[in-house]
C-alpha positions in Angstrom: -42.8 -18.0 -14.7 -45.0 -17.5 -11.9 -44.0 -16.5 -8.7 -43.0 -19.1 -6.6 -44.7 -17.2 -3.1 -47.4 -16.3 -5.1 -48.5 -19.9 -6.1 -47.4 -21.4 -2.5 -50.0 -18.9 -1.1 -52.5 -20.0 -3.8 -52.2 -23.5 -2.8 -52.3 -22.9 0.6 -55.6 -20.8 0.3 -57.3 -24.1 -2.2 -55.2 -26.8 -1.1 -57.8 -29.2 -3.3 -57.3 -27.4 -6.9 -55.3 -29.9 -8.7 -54.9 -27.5 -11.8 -53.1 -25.4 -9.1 -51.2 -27.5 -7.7 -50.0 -29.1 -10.9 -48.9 -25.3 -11.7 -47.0 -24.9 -8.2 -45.4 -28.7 -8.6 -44.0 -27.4 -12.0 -42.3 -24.2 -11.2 -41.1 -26.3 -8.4 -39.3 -28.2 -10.4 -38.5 -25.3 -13.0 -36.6 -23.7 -9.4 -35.0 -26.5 -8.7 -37.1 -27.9 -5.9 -38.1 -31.2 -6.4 -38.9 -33.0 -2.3 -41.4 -29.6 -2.1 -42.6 -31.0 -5.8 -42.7 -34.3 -5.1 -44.8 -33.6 -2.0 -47.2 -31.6 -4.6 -47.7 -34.0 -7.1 -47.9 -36.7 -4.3 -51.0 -34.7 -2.8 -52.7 -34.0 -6.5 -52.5 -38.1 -6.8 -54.6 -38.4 -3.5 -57.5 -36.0 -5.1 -57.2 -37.8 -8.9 -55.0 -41.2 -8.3 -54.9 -41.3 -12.3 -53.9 -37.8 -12.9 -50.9 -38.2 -15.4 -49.3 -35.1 -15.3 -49.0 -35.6 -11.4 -47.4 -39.0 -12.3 -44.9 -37.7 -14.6 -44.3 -34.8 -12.4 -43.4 -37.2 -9.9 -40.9 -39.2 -12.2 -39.3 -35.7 -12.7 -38.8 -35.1 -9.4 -37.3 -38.3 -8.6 -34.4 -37.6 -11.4 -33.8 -34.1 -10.3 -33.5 -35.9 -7.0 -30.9 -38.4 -8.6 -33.2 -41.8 -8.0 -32.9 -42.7 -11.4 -33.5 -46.2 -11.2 -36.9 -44.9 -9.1 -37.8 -42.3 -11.6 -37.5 -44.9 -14.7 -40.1 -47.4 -13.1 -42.8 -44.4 -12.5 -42.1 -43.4 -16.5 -41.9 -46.9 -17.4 -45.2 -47.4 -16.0 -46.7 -44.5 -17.7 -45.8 -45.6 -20.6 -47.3 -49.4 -19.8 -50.3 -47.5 -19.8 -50.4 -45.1 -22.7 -47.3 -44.7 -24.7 -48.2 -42.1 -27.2 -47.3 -40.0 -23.6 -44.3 -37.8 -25.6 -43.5 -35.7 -22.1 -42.7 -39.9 -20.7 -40.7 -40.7 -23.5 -38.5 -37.1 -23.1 -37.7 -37.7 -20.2 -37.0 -41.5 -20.2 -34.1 -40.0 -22.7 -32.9 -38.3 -20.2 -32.7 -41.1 -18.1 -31.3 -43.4 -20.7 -28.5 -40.6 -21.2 -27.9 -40.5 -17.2 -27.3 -43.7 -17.2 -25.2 -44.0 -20.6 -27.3 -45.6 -22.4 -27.1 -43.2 -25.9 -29.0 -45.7 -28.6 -31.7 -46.0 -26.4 -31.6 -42.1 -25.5 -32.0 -41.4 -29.0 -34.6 -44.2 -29.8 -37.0 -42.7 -26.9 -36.6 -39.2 -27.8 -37.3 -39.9 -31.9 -41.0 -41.2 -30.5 -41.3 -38.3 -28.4 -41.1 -36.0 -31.4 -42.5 -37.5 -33.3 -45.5 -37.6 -31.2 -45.3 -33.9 -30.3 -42.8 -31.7 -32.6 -43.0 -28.6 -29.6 -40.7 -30.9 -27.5 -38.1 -30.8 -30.1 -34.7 -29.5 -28.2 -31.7 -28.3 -29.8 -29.5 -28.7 -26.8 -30.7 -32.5 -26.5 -30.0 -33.4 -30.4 -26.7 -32.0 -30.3 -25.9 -34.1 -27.5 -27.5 -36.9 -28.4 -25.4 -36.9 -32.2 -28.7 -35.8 -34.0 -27.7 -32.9 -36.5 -30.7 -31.2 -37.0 -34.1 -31.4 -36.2 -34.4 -33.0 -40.1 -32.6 -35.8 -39.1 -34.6 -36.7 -36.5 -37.6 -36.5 -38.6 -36.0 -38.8 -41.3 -35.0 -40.9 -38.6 -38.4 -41.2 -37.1 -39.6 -41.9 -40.4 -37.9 -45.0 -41.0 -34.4 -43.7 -42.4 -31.3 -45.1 -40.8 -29.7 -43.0 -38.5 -25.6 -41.8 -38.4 -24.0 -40.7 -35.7 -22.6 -37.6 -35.4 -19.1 -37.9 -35.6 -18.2 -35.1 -33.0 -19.8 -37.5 -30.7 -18.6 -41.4 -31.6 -18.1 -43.6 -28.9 -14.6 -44.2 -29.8 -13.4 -40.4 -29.0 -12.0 -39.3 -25.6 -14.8 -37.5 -24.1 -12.7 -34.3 -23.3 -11.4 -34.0 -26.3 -15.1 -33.5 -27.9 -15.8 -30.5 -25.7 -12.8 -29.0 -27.2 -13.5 -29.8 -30.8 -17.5 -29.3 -30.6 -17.2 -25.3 -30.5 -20.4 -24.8 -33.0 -22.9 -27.4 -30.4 -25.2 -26.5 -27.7 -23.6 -28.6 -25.4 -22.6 -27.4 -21.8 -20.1 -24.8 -21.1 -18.2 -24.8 -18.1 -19.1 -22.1 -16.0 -17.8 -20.9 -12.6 -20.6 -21.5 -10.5 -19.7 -24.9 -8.2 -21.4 -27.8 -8.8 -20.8 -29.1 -5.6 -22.2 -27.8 -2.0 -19.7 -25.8 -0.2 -17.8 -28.6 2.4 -19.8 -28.9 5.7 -19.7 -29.0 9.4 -20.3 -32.6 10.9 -22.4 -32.9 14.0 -21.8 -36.6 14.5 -19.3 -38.8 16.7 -18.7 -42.1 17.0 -19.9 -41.8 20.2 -23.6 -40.4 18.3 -23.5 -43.8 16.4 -24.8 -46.7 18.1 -23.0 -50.1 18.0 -20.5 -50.6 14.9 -17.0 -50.6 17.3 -15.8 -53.0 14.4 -16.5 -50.9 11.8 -15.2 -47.7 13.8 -12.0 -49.4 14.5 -11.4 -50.0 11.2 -12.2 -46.5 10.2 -9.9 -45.3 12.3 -6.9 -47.7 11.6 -7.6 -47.0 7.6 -7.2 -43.1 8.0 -7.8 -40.9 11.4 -4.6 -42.4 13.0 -2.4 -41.5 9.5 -3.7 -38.1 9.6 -3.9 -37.5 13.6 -0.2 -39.0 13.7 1.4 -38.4 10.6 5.1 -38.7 11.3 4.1 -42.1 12.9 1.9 -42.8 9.1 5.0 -42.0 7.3 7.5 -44.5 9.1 5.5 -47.5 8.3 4.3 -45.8 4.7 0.7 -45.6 5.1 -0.7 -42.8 3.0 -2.9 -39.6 4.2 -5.3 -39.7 1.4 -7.4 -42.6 1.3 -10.7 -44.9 0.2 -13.0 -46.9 1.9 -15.8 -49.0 0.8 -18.8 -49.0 3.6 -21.5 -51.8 2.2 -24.1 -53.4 3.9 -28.2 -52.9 3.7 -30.0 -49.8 3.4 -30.5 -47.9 6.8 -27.7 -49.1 8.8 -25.9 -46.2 9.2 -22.8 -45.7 6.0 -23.4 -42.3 5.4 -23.7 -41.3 9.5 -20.7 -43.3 9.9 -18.8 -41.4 6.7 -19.7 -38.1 8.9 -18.7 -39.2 12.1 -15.1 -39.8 10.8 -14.9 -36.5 9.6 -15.9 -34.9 13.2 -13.6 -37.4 14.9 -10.6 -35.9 12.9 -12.5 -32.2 13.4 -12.4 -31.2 9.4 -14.8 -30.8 6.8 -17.4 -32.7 5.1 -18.4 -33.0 1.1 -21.5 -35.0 0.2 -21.4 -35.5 -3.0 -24.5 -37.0 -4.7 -24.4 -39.8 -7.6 -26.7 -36.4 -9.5 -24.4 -34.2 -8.8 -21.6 -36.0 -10.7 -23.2 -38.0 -13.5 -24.4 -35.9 -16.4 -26.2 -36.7 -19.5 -23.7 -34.9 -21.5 -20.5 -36.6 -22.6 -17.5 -35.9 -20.9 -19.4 -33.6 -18.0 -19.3 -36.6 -15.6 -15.9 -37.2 -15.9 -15.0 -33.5 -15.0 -17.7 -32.7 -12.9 -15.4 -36.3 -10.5 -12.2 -34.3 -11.5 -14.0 -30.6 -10.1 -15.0 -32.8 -6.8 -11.5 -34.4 -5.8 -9.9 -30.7 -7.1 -12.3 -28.8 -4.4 -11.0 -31.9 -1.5 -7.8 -31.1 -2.2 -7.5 -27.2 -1.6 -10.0 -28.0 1.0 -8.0 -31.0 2.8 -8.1 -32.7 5.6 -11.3 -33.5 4.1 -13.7 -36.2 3.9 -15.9 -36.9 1.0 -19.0 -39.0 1.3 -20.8 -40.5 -1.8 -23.9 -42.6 -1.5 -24.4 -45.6 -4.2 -20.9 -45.4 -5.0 -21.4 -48.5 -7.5 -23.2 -46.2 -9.7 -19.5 -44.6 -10.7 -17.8 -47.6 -9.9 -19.3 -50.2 -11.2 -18.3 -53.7 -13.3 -16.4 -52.0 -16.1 -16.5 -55.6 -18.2 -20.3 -56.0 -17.9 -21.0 -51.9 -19.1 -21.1 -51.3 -23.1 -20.9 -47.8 -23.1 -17.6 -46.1 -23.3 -19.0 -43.3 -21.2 -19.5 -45.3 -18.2 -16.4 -46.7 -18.9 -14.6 -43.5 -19.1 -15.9 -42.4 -16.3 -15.0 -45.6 -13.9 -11.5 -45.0 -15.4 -11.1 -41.5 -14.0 -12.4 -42.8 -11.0 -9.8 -45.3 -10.9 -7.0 -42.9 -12.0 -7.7 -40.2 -9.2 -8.1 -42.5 -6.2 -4.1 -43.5 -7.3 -3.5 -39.8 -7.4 -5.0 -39.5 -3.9 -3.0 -42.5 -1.9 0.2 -41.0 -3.9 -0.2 -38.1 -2.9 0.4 -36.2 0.7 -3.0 -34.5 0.9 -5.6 -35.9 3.8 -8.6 -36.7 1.7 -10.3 -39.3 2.8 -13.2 -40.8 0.1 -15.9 -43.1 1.7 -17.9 -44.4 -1.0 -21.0 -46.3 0.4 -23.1 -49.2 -1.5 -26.2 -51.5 -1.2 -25.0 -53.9 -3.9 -21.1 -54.8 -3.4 -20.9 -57.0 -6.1 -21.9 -54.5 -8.7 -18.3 -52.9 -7.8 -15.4 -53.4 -9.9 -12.4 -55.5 -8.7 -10.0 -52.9 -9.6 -11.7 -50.6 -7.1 -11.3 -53.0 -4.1 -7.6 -53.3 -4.5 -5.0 -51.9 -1.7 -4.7 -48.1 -2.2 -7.8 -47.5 -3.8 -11.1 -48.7 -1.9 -9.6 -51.2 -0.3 -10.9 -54.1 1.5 -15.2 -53.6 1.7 -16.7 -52.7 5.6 -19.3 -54.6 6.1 -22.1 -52.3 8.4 -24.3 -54.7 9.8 -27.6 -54.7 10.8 -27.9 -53.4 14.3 -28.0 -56.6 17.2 -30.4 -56.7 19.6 -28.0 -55.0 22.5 -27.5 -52.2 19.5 -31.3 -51.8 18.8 -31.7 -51.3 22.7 -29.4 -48.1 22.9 -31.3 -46.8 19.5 -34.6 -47.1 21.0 -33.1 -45.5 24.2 -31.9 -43.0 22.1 -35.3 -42.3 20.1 -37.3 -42.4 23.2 -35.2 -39.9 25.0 -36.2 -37.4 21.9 -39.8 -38.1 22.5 -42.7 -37.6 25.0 -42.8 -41.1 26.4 -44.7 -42.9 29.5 -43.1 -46.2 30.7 -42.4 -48.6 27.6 -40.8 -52.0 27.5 -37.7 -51.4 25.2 -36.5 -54.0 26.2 -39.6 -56.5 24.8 -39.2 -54.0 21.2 -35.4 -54.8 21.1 -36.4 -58.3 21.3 -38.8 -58.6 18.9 -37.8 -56.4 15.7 -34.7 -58.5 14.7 -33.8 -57.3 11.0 -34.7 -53.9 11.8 -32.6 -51.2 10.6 -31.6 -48.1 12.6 -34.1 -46.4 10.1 -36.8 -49.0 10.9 -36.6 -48.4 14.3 -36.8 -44.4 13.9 -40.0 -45.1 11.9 -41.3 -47.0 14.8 -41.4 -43.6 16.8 -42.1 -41.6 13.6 -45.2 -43.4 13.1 -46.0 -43.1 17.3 -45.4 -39.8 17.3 -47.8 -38.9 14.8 -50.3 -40.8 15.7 -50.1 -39.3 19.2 -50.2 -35.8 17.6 -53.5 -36.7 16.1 -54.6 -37.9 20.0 -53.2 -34.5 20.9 -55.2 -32.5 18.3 -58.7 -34.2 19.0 -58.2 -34.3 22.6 -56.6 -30.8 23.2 -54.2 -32.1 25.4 -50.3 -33.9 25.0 -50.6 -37.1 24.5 -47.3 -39.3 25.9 -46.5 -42.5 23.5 -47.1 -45.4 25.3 -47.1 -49.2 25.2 -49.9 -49.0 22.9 -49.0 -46.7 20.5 -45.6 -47.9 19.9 -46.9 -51.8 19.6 -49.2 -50.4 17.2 -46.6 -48.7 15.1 -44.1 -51.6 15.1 -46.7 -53.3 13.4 -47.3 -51.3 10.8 -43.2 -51.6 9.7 -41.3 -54.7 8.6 -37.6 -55.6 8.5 -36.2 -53.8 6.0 -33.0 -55.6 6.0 -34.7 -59.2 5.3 -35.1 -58.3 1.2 -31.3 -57.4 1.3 -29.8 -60.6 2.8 -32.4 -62.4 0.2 -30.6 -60.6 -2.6 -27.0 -60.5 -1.3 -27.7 -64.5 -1.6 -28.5 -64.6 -4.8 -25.5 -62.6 -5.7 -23.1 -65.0 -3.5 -22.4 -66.8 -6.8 -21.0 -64.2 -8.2 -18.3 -63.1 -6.0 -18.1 -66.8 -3.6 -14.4 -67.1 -5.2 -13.2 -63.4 -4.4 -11.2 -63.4 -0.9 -11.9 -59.5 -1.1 -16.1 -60.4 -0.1 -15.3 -63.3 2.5 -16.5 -60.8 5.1 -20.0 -60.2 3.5 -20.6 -63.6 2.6 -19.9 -64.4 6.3 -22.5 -61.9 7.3 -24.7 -63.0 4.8 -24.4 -66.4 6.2 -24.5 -65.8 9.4 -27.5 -63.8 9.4 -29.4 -67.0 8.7 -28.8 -68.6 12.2 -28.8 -65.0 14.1 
């Protein structure tokens, strides 16, 4: 492929070629770099807003990112428009297999060869029970299709690794799937507001570890899960590092990408590799975002891969409270009521943390925060606090995102520093609404579903009371 350097320079040099930069967004992507990619096919859409290659680049980016959900409404919506598009209907396979969904998978990628018989993949049929590229044809050709038996539903998905020696399918190998475990650079005392939260946190597993001759007399277990729920922005995954610096150990971030994979049984040992690496790396904590993804509703899910992997889930957060190693996992959510009961039980996740949105006193001390961090004349936090109720943490940040660069722009044309003011940050509040005000809307819909479960008094509580705050 082209050099990666080479083409960077190229596009630097004719920053308006789109067939350039449709060239550099691909090898982008074939290295493994999909925000740089995203940010190329993003700029190709500004020159040609209907360029479709830039569009489907853009879906690929998102999936190597791991925003499934986000990368199957851009393909979706490629395909609204033309769906003899056989590159859209690849990888909406893949995203069908990512999230378990193997008759579909197989169903997208038949029209996709069928359309275009150079996108045929070996690897892809093997995995998705095809036998040969001659059965996809007779398949896409009206014949009924059989699955492969190496790959029925039925089977425990380890055991079709060790009986599928003549596939394509993955091999183990010893490269690690997951980043090496990580410094924290936040405390509590980083994190405004939340002392609720925090407390909790540190009753649930910082005391047991700081004090565990004291955690052992009233049998309270060194490893540990916690749910942290709540809307987007607010501050789970900050939080879920902070208690890793307040105990002074390590941090894993491990991404929902990084452990699902389209081929069966992967997902399940990729979770088993993960809680393996906390242990020999323990005290630890491990921090994964959308949680529900892995943990979700095992009753309302078809597919026994899901399944399978909710199970293993289940199986090694027992391992963890049972046994004496201080791993700590903080699984973090948007939608709490996508979660399984069996999750939520004592020992396992536990009892869901609620993180709020922040309240007025606690978007105060973030906007005295942000506006430390900036060049700032004389502005009336006090008047923003006021008047951005609903506002996330990460609303608020925009708010000075969107200051500063419009007063970089002021900088540039004027040749001299420009200080945010009054004016500039009024201007930018405007341009950002409450992010947290679609959330409540949607956590009330879903009060129905969990109204009866003691386990979710605390977010229906919220969710009320956010009505008269």
């Amino acid at each position: 492929m082209p050099d990666i350097n080479f083409l960077r320079q190229a596009v630097e040099d004719s920053p308006e070629d789109v067939t350039l930069l449709l060239t550099y967004g691909g090898a982008l992507l074939e290295t493994g770099q999909p925000d740089e990619a995203l940010a190329t096919f993003v700029r190709v859409l500004e020159l040609e807003p209907r360029q479709r290659d830039a569009q489907l680049g853009i879906a690929q980016a998102l999936f190597q990112k791991g925003e499934v959900s986000e990368a199957a409404v851009r393909v979706e919506a490629i395909l609204a428009e033309d769906n003899s598009c056989a590159g859209a209907h690849i990888l909406l396979s893949l995203l069908h297999l990512a999230e378990h969904d193997r008759t579909r998978a197989i169903e997208e990628y038949l029209v996709a060869v069928s359309a275009d018989r150079s996108l045929a993949d070996g690897k892809l049929e093997s995995v998705l029970g095809l036998q040969d590229c001659a059965t996809a044809e007779k398949t896409a050709s009206g014949e009924r299709y059989t699955n492969n038996a190496n790959y029925s539903n039925d089977t425990n998905p380890f055991s079709d690794y060790e009986s599928c020696e003549d596939t394509d399918g993955p091999i183990e190998s010893d490269e690690d799937l997951f980043a090496a475990p990580a410094t924290p650079q936040l405390r509590f005392a980083d994190i405004c507001g939340h002392s609720e939260v925090k407390n909790e946190l540190r009753r649930r597993w910082i005391l047991p570890v700081e004090n565990p001759v004291l955690a052992r007399t009233y049998r309270m277990p060194v490893g540990a899960g916690v749910l942290l729920c709540g809307p987007p922005g607010c501050g789970k995954s900050m939080l879920a590092e902070a208690v890793a610096k307040e105990v002074g150990c390590k941090l894993i971030r491990a991404s929902i990408h990084e452990i699902l994979d389209p081929y069966f049984g992967s997902s399940e040992r990729n979770l088993f590799q993960l809680m393996e690496m906390a242990r020999e790396e323990a005290p630890v904590v491990i921090s994964i975002d959308h949680i529900d993804t892995i943990a979700g509703n095992r009753h309302r899910v078809r597919d026994n891969q899901a399944r399978n992997l909710a199970n293993q889930f289940l199986h090694q957060l027992d391992l963890l409270t049972a046994g004496q190693d201080p791993v700590m996992v903080i699984g973090s959510t948007d939608m709490p009521w996508l979660i399984d009961r069996s999750f939520l039980r004592p020992g396992r996740l536990g009892q869901p943390v609620f993180v709020p949105p922040p309240d007025r006193s606690d978007r105060l001390a973030i906007l005295h925060k942000l506006a430390a961090s900036y060049p700032t004349e004389e502005i009336d936090l006090e008047q923003l606090a006021s008047t951005t109720r609903g506002f996330s943490g990460a609303d608020l940040k925009g708010i000075f995102e969107i200051a500063g660069q419009r007063a970089l722009e002021t900088a540039v044309s004027e040749e001299r520093l420009h200080l945010l003011d009054q004016s500039t940050i009024a201007a930018a509040r405007q341009l950002i609404a409450p992010s947290t005000t679609s959330w409540f809307e949607l956590a009330r819909k879903n009060i129905a579903r969990i109204r009866q479960d003691e386990v979710f008094a605390g977010i229906l509580r919220s969710v009320t009371e956010n009505r008269r705050a």
